[in-house]
C-alpha positions in Angstrom: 78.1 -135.6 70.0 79.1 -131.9 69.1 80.9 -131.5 66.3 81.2 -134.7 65.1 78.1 -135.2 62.5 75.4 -133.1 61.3 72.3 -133.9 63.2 69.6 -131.9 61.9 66.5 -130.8 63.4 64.1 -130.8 61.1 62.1 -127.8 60.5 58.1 -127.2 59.8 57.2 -123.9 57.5 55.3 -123.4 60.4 58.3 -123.5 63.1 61.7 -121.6 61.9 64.6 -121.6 64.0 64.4 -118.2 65.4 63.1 -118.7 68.7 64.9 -116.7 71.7 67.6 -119.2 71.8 69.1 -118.9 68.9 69.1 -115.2 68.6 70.0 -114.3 72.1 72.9 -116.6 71.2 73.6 -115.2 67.9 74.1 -112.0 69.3 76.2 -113.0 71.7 78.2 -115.1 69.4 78.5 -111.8 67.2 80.4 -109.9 69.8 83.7 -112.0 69.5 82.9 -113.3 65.7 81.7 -112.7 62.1 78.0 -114.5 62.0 74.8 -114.9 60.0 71.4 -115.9 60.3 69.8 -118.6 57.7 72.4 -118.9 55.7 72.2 -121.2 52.8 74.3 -123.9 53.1 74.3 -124.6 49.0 77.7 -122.1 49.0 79.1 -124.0 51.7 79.2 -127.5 50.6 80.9 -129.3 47.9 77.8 -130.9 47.0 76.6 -127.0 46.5 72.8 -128.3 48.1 71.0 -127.9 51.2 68.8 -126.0 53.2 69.7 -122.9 55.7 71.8 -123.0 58.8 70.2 -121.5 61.7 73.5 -119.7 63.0 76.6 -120.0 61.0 79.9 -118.3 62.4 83.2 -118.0 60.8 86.1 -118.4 62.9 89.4 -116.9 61.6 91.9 -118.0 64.6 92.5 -120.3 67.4 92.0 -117.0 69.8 88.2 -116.5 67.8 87.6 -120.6 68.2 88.5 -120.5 71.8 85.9 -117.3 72.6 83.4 -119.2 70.1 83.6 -122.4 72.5 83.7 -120.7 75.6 80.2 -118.5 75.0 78.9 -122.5 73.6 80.0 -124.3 76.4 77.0 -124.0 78.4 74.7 -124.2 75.1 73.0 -127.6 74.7 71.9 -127.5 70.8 73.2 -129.4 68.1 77.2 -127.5 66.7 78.6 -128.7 63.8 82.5 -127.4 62.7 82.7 -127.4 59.1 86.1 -127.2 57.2 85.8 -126.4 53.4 82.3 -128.4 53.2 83.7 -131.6 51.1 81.0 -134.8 51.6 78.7 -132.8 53.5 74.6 -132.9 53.1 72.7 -130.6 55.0 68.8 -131.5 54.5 67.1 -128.9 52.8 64.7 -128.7 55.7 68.0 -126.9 57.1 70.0 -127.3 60.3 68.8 -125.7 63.4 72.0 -125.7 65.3 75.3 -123.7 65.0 77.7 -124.5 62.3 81.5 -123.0 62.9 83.0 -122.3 59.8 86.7 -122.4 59.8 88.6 -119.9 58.1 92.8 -120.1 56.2 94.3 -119.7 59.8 93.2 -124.0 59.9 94.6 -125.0 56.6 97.9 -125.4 58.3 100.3 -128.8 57.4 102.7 -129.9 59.4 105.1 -133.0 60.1 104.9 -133.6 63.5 107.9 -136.2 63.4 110.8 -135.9 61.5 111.2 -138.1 58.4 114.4 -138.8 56.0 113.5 -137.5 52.4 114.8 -140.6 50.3 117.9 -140.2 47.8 116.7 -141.4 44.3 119.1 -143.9 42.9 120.7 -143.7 39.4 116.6 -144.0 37.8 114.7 -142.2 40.2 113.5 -144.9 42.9 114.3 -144.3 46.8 117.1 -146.0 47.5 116.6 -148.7 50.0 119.0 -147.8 52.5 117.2 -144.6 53.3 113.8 -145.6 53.7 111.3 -142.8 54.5 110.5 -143.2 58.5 106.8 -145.4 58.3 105.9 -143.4 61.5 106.1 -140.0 59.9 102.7 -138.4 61.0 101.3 -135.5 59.5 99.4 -132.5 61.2 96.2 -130.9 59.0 94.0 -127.9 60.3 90.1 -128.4 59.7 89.9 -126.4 56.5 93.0 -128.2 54.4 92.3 -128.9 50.9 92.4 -132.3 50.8 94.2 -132.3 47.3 96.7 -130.0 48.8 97.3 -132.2 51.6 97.7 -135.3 49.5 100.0 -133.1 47.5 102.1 -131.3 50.1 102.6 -135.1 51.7 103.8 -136.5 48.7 106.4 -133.7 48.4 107.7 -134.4 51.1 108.1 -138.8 50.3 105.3 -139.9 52.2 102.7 -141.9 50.8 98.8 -143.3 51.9 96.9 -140.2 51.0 97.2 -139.9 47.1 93.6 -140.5 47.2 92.8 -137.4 48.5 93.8 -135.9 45.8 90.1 -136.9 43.7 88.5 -135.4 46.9 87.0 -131.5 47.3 
């Protein structure tokens, strides 16, 4: 299940998570990316809470993910991707695992299909003979600001995600 929930190992005061694994690991992580060792996670969330993450590393590009995952690929502890932290609780016991924090390269937008921006009438309503296309889709890299996204897609006519705007 990497990457999809935080699953936290908890920790005793008697065993932190700096065993050879992790710091063999951190060090090779280091060589392709920016990373730190129990980093409070209070900064990192919305929620400003939580306990330290083992191994936290900040990834800046796709080229930086890509050497991140390939030096985790044969790693079998718990990885967790973080965007910009919104309704995320990390125990204060901590996380023992690696957290991937994305950087601005992943706050990309972008309408994968095309849609037709509607013409406001004589009052300001769409007209109804150029409907916005209900199949629009749009594309939003890990670390979007969800009140940007809900924003940005309103802009452009489509609607279903003003309630991201009330969300960190």
């Amino acid at each position: 299940h990497r990457g999809h929930a935080m699953n936290p190992q908890r920790r005793t005061a008697s065993a932190p998570a700096d065993g050879p694994d992790l710091t063999a690991l951190a060090c090779e992580l280091a060589s392709v990316a920016s990373v730190g060792r129990d980093v409070d996670s209070g900064p990192l969330t919305t929620y400003r809470v939580g306990g330290p993450i083992a191994v936290l590393v900040d990834v800046d590009s796709r080229a930086t993910l890509s050497e991140v995952s390939g030096k985790l690929a044969g790693w079998s502890g718990e990885i967790v991707v973080l965007g910009r932290g919104s309704n995320l609780l990390v125990a204060d016991t901590g996380f023992d695992g690696v957290a991937i924090r994305l950087g601005s390269a992943f706050e990309q937008i972008e309408v994968i299909e095309p849609i037709a921006v509607p013409e406001p009438d004589g009052i300001g309503r769409p007209r109804a003979t150029n409907a916005i296309d209900a199949t629009a889709q749009v594309r939003a890299g890990g670390a979007t600001a969800l009140p940007v996204l809900a924003r940005q897609s309103a802009q452009l006519g489509l609607r279903g995600l003003e309630f991201y705007v009330g969300i960190p």
